[in-house]
C-alpha positions as CSV (number, residue, x, y, z in Angstrom):
1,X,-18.5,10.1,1.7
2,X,-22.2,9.4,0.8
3,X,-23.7,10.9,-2.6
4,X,-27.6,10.0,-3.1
5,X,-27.3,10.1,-6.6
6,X,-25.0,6.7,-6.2
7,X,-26.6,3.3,-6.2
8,X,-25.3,1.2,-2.7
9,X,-22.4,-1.2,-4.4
10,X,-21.4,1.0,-7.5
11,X,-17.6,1.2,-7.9
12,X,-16.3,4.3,-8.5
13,X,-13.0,6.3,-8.8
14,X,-12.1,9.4,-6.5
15,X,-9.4,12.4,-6.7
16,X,-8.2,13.8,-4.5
17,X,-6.3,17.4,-5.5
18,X,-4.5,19.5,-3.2
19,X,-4.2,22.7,-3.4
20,X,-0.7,23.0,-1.9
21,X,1.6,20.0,-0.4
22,X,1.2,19.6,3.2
23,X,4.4,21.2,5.2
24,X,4.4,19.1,8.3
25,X,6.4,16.2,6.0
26,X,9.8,15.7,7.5
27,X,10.4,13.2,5.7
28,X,10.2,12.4,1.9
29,X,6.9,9.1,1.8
30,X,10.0,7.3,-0.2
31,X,12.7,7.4,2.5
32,X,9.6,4.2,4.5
33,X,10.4,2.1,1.4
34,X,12.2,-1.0,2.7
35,X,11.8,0.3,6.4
36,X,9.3,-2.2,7.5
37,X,9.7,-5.2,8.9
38,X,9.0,-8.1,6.8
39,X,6.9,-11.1,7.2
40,X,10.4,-13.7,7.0
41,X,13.0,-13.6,9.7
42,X,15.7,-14.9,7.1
43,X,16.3,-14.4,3.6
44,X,16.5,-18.1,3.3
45,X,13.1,-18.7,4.8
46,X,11.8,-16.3,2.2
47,X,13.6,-19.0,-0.1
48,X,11.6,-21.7,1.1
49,X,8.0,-19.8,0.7
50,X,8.7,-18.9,-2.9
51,X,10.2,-22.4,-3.8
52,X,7.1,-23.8,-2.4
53,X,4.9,-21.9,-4.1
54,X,6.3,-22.2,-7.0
55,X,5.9,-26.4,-6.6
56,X,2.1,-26.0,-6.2
């Protein structure tokens, strides 16, 4: 979206209203929570990282 009354860089904060929910959800957005895969095969690995990190 461009508005010329805008300087190029300005931060700014946008809406967005709708006028009625979309119908074409089958699914609720929260039933994706915890769906994806993460970034650690094992929980222990995830162990590791956050032990580490927390040593630096």
């Amino acid at each position: 979206m461009c508005s010329p009354q805008l300087p190029t860089g300005v931060t700014v904060e946008m809406i967005v209203l709708l006028e009625s929910p979309p119908k074409h959800f089958e699914k609720p957005l929260t039933s994706f929570i915890g769906s994806a895969k993460g970034n650690f095969p094992t929980t222990q690995e995830v162990d590791n990282f956050i032990r580490q990190e927390r040593d630096k």
